[in-house]
C-alpha positions in Angstrom: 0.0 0.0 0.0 2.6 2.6 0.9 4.3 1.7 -2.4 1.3 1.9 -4.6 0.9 5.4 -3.3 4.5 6.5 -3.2 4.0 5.3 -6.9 0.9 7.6 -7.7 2.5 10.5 -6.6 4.9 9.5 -9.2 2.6 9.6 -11.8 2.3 5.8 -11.9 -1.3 4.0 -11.3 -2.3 0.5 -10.2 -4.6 -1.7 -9.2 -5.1 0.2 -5.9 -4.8 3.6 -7.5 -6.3 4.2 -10.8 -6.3 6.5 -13.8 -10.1 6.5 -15.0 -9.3 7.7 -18.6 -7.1 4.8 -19.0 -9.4 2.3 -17.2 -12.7 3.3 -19.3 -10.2 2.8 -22.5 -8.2 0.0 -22.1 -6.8 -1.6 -19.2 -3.2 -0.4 -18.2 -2.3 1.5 -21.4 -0.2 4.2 -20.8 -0.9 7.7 -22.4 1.8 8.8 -24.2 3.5 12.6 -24.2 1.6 13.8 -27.2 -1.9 12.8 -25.7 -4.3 16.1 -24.7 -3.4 17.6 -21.0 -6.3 16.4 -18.9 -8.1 19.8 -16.9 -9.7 17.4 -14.4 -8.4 15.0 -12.2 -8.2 11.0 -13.1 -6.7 9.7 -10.8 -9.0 7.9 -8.1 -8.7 5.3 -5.1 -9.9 2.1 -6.5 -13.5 1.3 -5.3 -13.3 -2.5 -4.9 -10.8 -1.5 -1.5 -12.7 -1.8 1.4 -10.0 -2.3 4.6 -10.1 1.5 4.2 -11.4 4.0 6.5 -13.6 7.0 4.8 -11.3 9.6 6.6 -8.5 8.0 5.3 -9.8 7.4 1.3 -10.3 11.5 1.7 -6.7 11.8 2.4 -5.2 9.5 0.0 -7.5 10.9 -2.4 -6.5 14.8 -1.8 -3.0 13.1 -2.0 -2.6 11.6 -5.6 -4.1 14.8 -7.0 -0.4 16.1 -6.6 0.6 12.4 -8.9 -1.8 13.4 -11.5 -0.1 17.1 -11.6 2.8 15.6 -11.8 1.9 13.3 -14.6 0.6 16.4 -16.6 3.3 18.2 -16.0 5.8 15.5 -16.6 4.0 14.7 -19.9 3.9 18.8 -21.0 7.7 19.3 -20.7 8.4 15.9 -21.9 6.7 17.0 -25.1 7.7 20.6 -24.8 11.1 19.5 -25.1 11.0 17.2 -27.5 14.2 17.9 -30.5 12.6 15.9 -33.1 11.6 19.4 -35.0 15.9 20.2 -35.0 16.2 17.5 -38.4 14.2 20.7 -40.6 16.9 22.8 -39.7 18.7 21.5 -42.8 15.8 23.2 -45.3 15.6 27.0 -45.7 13.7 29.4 -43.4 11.1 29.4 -46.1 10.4 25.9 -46.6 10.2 25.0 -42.7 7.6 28.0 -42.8 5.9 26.6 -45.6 5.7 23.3 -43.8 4.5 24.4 -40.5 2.0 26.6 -42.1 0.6 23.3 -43.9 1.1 21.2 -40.9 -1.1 23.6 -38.6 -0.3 26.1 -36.1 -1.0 23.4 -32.9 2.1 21.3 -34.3 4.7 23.8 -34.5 7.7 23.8 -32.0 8.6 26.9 -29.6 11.9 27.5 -27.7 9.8 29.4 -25.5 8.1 26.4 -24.2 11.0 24.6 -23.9 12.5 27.1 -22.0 9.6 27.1 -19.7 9.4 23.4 -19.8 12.9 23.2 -18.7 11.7 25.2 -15.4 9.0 22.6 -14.9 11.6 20.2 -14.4 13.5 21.7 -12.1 10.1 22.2 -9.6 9.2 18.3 -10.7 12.8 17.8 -9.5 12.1 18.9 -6.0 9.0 17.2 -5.7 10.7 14.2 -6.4 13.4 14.5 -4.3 10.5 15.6 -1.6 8.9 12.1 -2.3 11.8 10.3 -1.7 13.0 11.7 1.4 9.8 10.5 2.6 9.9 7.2 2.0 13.4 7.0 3.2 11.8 8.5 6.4 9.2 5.9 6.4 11.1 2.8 6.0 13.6 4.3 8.3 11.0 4.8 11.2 7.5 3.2 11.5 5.3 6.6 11.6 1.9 7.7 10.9 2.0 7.1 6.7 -0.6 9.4 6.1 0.5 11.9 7.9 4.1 12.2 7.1 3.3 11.9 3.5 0.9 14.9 3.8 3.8 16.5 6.5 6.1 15.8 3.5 4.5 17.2 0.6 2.2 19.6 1.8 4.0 22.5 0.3 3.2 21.0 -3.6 -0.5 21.2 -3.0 0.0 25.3 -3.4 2.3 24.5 -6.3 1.4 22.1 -8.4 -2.1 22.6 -9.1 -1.8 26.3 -10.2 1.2 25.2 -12.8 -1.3 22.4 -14.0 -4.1 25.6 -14.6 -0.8 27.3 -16.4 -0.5 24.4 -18.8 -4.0 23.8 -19.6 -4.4 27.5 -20.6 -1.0 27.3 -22.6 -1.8 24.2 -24.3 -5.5 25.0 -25.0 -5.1 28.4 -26.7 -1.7 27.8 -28.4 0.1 30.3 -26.1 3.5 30.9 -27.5 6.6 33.1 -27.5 5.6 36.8 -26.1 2.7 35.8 -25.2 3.6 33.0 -22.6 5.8 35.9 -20.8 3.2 38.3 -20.8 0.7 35.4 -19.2 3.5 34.2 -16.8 4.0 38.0 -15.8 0.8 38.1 -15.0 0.7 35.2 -12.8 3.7 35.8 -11.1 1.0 38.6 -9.1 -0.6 36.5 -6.4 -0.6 36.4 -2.8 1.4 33.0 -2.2 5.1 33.3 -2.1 5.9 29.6 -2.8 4.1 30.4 -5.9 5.2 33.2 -6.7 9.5 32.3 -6.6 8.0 29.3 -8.7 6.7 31.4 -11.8 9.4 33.8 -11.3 11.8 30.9 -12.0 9.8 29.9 -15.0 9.3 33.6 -16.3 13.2 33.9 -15.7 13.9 30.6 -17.9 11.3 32.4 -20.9 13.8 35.8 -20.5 16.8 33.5 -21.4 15.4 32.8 -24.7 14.4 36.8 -24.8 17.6 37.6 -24.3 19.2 35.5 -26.4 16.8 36.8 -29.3 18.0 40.5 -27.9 22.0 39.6 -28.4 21.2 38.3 -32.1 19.1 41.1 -32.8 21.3 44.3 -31.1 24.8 42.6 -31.4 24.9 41.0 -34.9 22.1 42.5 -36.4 20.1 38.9 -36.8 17.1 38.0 -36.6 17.0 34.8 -34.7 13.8 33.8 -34.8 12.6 30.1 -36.2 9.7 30.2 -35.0 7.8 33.4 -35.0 7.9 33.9 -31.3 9.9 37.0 -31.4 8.3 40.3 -30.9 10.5 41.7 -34.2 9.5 40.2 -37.2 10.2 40.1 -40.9 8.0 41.6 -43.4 8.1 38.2 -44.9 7.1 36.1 -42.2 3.9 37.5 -42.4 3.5 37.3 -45.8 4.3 33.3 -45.6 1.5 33.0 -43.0 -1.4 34.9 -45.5 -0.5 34.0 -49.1 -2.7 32.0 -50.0 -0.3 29.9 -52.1 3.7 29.1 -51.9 4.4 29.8 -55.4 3.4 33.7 -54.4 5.6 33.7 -51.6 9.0 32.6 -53.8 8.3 34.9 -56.6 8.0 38.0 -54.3 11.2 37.0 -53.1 12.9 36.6 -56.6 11.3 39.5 -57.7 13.8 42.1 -55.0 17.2 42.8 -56.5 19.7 43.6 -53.6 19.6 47.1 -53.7 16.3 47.4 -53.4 16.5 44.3 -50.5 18.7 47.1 -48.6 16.7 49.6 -48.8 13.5 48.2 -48.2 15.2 46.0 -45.3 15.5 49.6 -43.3 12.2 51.2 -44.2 9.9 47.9 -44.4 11.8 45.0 -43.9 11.0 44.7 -39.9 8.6 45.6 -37.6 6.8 44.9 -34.3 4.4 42.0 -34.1 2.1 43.4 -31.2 1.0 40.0 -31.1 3.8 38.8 -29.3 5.3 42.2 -27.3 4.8 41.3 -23.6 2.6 43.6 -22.1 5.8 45.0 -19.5 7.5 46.0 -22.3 6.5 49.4 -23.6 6.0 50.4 -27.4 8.7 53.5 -27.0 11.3 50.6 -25.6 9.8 48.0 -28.8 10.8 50.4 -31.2 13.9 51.4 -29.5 14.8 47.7 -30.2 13.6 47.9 -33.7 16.0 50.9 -34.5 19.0 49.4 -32.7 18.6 46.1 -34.2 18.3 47.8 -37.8 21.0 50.1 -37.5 23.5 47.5 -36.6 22.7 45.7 -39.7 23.2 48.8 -41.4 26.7 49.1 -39.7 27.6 45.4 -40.3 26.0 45.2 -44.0 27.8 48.1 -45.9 27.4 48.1 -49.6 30.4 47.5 -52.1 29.7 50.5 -53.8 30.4 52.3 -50.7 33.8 50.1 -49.7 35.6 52.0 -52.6 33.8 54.9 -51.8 35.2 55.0 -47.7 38.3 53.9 -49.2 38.4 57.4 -51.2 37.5 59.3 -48.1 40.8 57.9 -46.0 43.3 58.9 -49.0 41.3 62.1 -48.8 42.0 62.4 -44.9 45.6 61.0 -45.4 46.3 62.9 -48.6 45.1 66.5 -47.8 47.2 68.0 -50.8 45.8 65.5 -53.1 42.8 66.8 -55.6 40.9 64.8 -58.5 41.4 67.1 -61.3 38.5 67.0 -64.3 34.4 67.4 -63.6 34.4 63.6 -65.0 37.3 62.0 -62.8 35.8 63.1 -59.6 33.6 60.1 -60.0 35.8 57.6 -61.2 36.3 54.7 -58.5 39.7 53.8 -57.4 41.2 50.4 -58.4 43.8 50.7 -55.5 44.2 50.1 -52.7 42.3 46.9 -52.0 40.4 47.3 -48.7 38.8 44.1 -46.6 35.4 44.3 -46.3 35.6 43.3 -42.4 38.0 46.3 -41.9 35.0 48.4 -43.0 32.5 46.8 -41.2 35.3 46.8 -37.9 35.5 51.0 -38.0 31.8 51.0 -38.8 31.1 49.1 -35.4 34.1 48.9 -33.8 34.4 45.7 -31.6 34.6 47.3 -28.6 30.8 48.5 -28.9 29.6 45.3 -29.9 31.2 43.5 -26.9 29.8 47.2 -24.9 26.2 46.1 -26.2 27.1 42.4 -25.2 28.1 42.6 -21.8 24.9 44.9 -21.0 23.1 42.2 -22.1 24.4 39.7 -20.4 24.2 41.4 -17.1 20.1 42.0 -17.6 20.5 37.8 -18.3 21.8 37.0 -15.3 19.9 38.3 -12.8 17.5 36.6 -11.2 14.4 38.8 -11.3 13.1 41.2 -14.5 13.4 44.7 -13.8 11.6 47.0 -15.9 13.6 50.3 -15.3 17.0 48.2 -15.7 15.7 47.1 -18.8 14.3 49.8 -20.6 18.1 51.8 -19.3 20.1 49.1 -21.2 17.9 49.3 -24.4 17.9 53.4 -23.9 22.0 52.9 -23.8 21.9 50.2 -26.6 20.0 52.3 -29.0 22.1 55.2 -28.4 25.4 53.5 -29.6 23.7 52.2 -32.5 21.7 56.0 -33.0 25.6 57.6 -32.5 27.6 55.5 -35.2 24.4 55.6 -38.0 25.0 59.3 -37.3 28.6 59.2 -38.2 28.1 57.0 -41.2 25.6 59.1 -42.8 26.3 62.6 -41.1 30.7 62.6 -41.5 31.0 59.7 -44.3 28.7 59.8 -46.7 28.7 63.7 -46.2 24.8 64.2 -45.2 24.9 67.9 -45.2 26.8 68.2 -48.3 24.0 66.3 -49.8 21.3 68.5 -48.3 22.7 71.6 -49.4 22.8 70.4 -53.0 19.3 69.4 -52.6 18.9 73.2 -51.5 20.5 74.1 -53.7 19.0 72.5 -56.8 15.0 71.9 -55.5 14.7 74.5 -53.2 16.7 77.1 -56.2 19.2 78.6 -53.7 21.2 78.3 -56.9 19.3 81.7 -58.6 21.7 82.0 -61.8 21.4 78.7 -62.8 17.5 78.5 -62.7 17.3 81.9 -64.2 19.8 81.1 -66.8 17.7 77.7 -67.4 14.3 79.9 -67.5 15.7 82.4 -70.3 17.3 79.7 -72.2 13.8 77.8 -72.3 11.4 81.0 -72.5 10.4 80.5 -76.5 9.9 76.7 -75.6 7.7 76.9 -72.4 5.2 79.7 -74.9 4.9 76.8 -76.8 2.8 73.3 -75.6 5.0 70.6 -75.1 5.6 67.8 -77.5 4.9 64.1 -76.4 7.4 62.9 -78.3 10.1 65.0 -77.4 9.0 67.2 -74.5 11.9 66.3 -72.5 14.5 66.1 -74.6 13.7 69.6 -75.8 14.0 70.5 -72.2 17.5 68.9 -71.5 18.9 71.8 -74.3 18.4 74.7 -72.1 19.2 72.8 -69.3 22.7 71.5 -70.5 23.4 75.4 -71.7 22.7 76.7 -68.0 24.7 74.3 -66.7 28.0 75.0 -69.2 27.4 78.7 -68.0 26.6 78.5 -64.8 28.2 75.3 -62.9 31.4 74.7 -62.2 33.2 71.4 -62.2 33.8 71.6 -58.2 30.2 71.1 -57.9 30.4 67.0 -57.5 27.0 67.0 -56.4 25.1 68.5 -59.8 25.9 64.6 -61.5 23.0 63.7 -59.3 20.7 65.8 -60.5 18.1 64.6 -63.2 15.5 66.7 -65.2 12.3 65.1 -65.8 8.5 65.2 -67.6 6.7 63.0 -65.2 3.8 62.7 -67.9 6.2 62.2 -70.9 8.3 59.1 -69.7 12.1 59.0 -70.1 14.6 60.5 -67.8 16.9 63.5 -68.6 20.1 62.7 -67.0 22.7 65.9 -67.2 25.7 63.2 -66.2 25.6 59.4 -66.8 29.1 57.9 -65.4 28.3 58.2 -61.8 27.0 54.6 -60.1 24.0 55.4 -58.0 20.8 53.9 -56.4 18.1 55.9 -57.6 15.3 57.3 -55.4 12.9 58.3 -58.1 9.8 60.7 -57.4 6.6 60.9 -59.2 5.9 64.5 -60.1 2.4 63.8 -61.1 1.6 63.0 -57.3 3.3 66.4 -55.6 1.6 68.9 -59.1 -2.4 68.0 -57.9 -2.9 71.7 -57.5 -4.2 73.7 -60.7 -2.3 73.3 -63.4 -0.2 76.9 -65.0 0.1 74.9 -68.2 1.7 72.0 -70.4 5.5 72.6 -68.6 4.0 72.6 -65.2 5.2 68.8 -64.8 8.9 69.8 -64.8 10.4 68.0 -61.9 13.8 67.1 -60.4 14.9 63.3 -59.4 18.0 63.3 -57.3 20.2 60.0 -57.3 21.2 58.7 -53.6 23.5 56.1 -52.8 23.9 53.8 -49.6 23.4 55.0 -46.9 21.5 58.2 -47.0 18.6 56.0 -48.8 18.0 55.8 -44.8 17.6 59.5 -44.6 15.9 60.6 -47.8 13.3 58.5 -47.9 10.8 58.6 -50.9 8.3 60.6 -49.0 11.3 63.2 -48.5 12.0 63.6 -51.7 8.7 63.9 -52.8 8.3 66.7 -50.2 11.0 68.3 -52.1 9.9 68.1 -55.3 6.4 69.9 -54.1 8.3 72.5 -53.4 10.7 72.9 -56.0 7.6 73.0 -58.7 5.9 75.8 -56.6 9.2 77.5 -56.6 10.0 76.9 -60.3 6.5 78.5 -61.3 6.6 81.1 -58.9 9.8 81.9 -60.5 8.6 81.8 -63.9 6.0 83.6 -63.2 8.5 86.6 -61.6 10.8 86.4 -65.1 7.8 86.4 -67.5 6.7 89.8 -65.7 10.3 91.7 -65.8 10.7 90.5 -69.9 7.4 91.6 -70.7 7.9 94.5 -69.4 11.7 94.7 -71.0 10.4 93.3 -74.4 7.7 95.9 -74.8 9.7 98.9 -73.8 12.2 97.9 -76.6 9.4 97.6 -79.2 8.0 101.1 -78.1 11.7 102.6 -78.4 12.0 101.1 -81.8 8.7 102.4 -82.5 9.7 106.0 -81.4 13.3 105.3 -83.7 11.4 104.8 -87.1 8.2 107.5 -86.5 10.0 110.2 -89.2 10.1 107.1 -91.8 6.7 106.0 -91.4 3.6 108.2 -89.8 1.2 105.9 -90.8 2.9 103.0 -88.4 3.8 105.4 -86.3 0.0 106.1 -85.7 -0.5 102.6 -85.0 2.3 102.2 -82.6 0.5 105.2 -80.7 -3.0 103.9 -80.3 -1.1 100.8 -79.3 1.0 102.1 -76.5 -2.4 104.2 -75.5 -4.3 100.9 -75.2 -1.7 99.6 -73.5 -0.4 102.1 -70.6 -3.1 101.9 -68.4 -1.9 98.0 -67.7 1.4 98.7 -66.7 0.1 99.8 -62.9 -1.6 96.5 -62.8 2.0 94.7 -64.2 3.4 96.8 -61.0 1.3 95.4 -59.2 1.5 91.9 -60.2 5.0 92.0 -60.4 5.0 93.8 -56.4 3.4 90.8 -55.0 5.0 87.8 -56.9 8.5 89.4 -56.0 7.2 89.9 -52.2 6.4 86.2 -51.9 9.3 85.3 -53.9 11.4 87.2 -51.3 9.1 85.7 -48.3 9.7 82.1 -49.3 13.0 82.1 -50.5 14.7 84.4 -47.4 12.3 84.4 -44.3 11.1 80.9 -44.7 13.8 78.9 -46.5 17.0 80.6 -45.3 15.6 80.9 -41.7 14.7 77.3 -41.6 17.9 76.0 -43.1 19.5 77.8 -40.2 17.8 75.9 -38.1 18.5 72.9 -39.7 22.1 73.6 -39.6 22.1 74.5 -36.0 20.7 70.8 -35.3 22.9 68.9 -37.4 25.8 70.6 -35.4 24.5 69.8 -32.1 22.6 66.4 -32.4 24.6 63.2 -32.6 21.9 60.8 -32.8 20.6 59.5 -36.3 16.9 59.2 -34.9 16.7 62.9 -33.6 18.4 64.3 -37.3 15.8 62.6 -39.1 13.3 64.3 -36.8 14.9 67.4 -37.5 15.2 66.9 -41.1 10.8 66.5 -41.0 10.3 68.8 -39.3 12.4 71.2 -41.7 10.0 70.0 -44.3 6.7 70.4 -42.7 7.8 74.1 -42.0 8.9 74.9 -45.8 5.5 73.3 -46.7 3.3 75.1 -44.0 4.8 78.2 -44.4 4.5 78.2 -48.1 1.1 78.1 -47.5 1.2 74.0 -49.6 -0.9 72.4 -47.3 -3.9 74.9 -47.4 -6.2 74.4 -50.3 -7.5 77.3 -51.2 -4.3 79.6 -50.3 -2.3 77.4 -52.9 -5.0 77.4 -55.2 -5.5 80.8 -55.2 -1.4 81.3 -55.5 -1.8 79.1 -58.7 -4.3 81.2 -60.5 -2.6 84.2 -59.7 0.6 82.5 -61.4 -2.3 81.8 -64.1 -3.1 85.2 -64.8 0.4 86.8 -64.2 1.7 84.5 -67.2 -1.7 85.3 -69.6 -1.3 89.0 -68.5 2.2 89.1 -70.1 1.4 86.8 -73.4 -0.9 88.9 -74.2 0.4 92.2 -73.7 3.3 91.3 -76.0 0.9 90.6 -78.5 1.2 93.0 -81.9 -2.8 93.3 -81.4 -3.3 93.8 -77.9 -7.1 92.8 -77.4 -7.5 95.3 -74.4 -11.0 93.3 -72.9 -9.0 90.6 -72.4 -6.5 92.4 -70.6 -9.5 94.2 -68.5 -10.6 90.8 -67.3 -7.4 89.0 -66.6 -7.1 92.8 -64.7 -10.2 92.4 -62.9 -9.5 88.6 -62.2 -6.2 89.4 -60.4 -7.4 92.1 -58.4 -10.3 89.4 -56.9 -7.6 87.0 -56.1 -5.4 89.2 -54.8 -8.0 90.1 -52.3 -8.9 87.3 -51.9 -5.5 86.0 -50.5 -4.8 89.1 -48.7 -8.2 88.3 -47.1 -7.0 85.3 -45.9 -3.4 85.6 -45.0 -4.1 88.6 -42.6 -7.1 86.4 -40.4 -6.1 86.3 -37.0 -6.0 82.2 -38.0 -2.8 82.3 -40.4 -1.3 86.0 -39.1 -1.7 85.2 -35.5 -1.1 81.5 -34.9 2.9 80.1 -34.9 2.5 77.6 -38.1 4.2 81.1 -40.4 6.2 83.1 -37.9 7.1 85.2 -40.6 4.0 85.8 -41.9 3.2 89.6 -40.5 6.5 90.4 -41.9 5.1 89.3 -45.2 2.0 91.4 -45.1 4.0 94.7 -43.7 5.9 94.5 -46.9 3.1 94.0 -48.6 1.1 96.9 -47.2 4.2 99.0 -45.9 2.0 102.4 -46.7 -1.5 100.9 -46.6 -1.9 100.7 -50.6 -2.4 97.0 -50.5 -4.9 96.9 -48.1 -7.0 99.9 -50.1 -6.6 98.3 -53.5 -7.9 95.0 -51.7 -11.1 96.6 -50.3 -11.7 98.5 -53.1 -11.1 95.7 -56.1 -14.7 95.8 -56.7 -15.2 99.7 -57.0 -11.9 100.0 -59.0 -13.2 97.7 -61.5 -16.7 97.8 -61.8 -17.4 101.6 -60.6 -19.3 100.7 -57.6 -19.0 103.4 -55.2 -20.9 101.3 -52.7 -18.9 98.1 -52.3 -15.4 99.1 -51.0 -17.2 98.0 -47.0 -18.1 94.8 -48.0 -14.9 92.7 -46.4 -14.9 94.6 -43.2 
């Protein structure tokens, strides 16, 4: 009898002790590992035994319950831990995914599990070693059974049936990876102590595999991640668990070439499965492990291209004296000297970080207990290494701010004299509509003519620069010997406002290599182009205004050169410049507020912000907070060039619009004067219109345009604005009564 029950506690039924699922199957089969965890208790005192008392059948029966834990719990981490799944580590990460998919989620292996399963047999351990001390204590001294077994084990009974709830739950819902620590987290909250050390211990077995993940991830820059447990997942994990068939899966990976694996590896290559980010871990810290982890495979990844390219910038550090002579030869790539790959990666991320990042890991590893401020320090310090060195790569090596001020330079048409050289050059072409065929190759003409006169071969940065019809197809290149990843932008997206004419699609593509495709993403460059075709027309427009007026007052001084040869013409000439000078106030006028926006944008909103941005890239060290910067520098060119509100940018287009038809037509040899009178009385409602809104307490008084009321004092400097605005409608239509009607 005292064996049969020392037995049971064992997990091993009799004839005196019995498991009912087993008896109502078969007689003495034994349920293997893979069987279904039982939630109820089987295991009951046979009822053919009669030499026992009731009192004591109560007691033996509250006893086995712990062997019927055990048994559950034996059979969990015996399967848990099973190493059969190790022989499909010979296939590809795709093909085991592929399988387990097919095979069914309920089958697929998790080191988490194991881990935890591993801490199930430490406690089992104990209890066994509790069991046997007490039958060494009963055969050693003839004591009350019952009650030294219940003495003996009495502890368990606050142990084992709550870790029999835990693996119930686990197995019944398929509780894996994250998830398991954020349930054993929760579990570890409960008044019993015992208990409490005991799911601490199994929480602290899950962390190892966390921390493991963390090292692969934060060191090395891999994900190690078999299963899908992690919290930081490939794109193309999830896209093996919803295709709907494998062949999708491998031809959206054949499809990426490796540029564009490296670049879309930093912008959507990982991110955070929610699904398995433990509850105690905050999103800010997730993402803080997201950046680290990507940046370090940035750092330990570099491109070829850019091997011969960091190559070049030590002879340039070691050389000072030394200069590439020739526009051309600038770009040509060095055959010597022959630099390692790992030596580049090794100053990238010098080893001394990586074992930095290591050893803080380790530390959080080895203690016994998670704690939530130590951790979130660790990833805080982590991320900062990783944040510091990105900076340096893209900031000192690949020579950010040269890069933006070239993109200044060229989008944002800090570069006047070649954009007014490029605008003269390509006046006759823009009167005319633009050809489909050849639209852009017309184009490249002017373009390569401003270029010859206006850039000099120091400027290494104007090879980058592309001229493009969006709506036309092909690519203008000005220079074609320089290897680059190219980060195209679609000009027909940023041009949705009203359109000035055919050439209002002209747009700039700028050609980025590795590694500022981290930094000027396509949505930056876009941003960019927005603003360089509101510039571009706005600059047009200011041109078009000053040669009209040039090109007419040449025609009236030839006019007033041949009046003794011919009266007749003469005559005509007269009536002309008659018809004609009462329109040159409203060209003042037009030509007052295009240049006082010109002179807005380009000085109090473009100049100031650069500052700004200049100041920052001096100060800030980290790659994250630049990139902030770097948005925010956009959003404030945008809102305070009035692009993001609708009817302020469409109400800038049509005065662009009329500007442009104002001066065709004026340069006309048959001026029709009713047009002129409408495109006159058109401008002077738009222009009231804007002045309207730009001086609401909305736009002049909120901090979005900062610079704004020094806009409108320029523009109304001696109140003439202001009383040409209110009284557009009297000026025009000889209404004496209207001039009231905006107060």
């Amino acid at each position: 009898m005292l064996h049969e029950l020392l037995l049971a506690l064992l997990g091993y039924t009799g004839d005196l002790i019995i498991d009912e699922r087993e008896h109502e199957e078969s007689l003495g089969v034994q349920l293997s590992s893979d069987s279904a965890i039982s939630e109820e208790c089987t295991f009951k005192l046979s009822s053919d035994i009669s030499f026992i008392q009731i009192s004591e059948r109560d007691v033996i029966e509250r006893l086995i319950k712990l062997g019927f834990y055990y048994r559950e719990l034996d059979r969990f981490a015996t399967k848990s831990r099973d190493l059969s799944w190790i022989r499909s580590l010979n296939v590809t990460t795709l093909e085991r995914k592929l399988f387990e998919v097919k095979e069914g989620k309920k089958k697929r292996p998790s080191v988490y599990r194991r881990a935890i399963a591993n801490g199930i047999v430490e406690i089992l351990s104990i209890y066994r070693s509790a069991v046997l001390h007490v039958e060494q204590k009963l055969l050693s001294d003839p004591v009350p059974i019952l009650a030294t077994v219940t003495h003996g084990l009495n502890k368990f009974f606050v142990l084992l049936p709550p870790l029999h709830e835990l693996i119930v739950e686990i197995e019944r819902d398929d509780i894996r990876g994250g998830q398991l620590l954020n349930l054993l987290h929760k579990r570890c909250h409960c008044g019993v102590p015992e208990l409490q050390a005991c799911i601490q211990r199994l929480l602290w077995h899950g962390h190892q595999v966390m921390y493991h993940q963390l090292a692969s991830w934060m060191v090395y820059g891999i994900l190690q991640d078999q299963h899908g447990e992690f919290f930081i997942r490939r794109q193309e994990d999830m896209e093996v668990e919803n295709a709907s068939s494998p062949p999708e899966i491998f031809e959206k990976s054949v499809r990426k070439s490796p540029d564009d694996a490296s670049l879309s590896d930093w912008h959507l290559g990982f991110h955070i499965f929610l699904d398995m980010l433990p509850d105690y871990i905050h999103m800010r810290v997730a993402e803080s492990i997201l950046f680290a982890g990507k940046a370090i495979r940035v750092l330990r990844n570099p491109s070829p291209a850019f091997k011969y390219q960091d190559v070049a910038f030590h002879q340039q550090i070691s050389k000072e004296s030394h200069k590439v002579q020739g526009f051309t030869g600038r770009f040509g790539l060095p055959k010597e000297p022959c630099v390692d790959k790992n030596i580049i990666r090794e100053e990238l991320l010098p080893q001394s970080e990586a074992d930095k990042i290591d050893a803080m890991l380790l530390e959080l590893k080895e203690s016994s207990e998670f704690r939530k401020r130590s951790f979130e320090y660790v990833v805080d310090s982590i991320r900062a290494i990783a944040a510091s060195h990105l900076w340096q790569l893209v900031v000192v090596r690949a020579d950010l701010n040269g890069h933006l001020k070239a993109l200044k330079d060229y989008f944002l048409l800090a570069k006047g004299d070649f954009f007014q050289c490029f605008l003269e050059e390509s006046r006759q072409l823009m009167r005319l509509p633009p050809r489909q065929s050849s639209a852009e190759a017309d184009l490249m003409v002017p373009f390569q003519l401003a270029a010859i006169k206006t850039i000099s071969e120091e400027d290494k940065y104007f090879s980058r620069v592309s001229l493009r019809m969006p709506s036309f197809g092909i690519t203008v290149t000005p220079q074609t010997n320089l290897p680059k990843v190219r980060a195209s932008v679609d000009g027909n997206s940023a041009s949705s406002e009203l359109s000035l004419d055919g050439w209002d699609g002209i747009a700039l593509e700028y050609s980025v290599n590795w590694p500022l495709h981290l930094f000027f993403t396509q949505e930056v460059l876009s941003k960019y182009l927005r603003v360089f075709q509101y510039l571009l027309r706005l600059k047009r427009t200011q041109m078009e205004l000053e040669k009209s007026w040039a090109s007419v007052m040449h025609q009236d001084h030839t006019d007033f050169a041949n009046r003794r040869h011919d009266r007749m013409s003469c005559s005509t000439s007269q009536q002309r410049r008659q018809g004609v000078r009462p329109m040159w106030p409203v060209r003042e006028h037009m030509a007052f507020l295009i240049r006082n926006l010109q002179f807005y944008i380009q000085v109090d909103v473009i100049e100031s912000q650069w500052n700004v941005l200049q100041a920052h890239v001096q100060d800030s060290h980290d790659f994250t907070e630049l990139v902030g910067f770097h948005q925010e520098y956009l959003s404030a060119l945008i809102s305070q060039s009035f692009l993001d509100i609708g009817s302020v940018s469409r109400i800038l287009d049509s005065i662009m619009k009329l500007c442009l038809q104002f001066c065709w037509n004026i340069e006309c040899e048959n001026v029709n004067t009713s047009e002129l009178e409408h495109i006159t009385e058109e401008f002077n409602k738009k222009s009231n219109s804007l002045y309207t809104i730009l001086r609401s307490s909305r736009l002049a008084g909120s901090q979005r345009a900062p610079f704004l009321r020094r806009f409108l004092l320029r523009l109304n400097f001696n109140s003439f604005f202001e009383t040409t605005a209110r009284g557009v409608m009297n000026v025009v239509r000889s209404r004496p009564t209207l001039p009231d009607m905006h107060q």
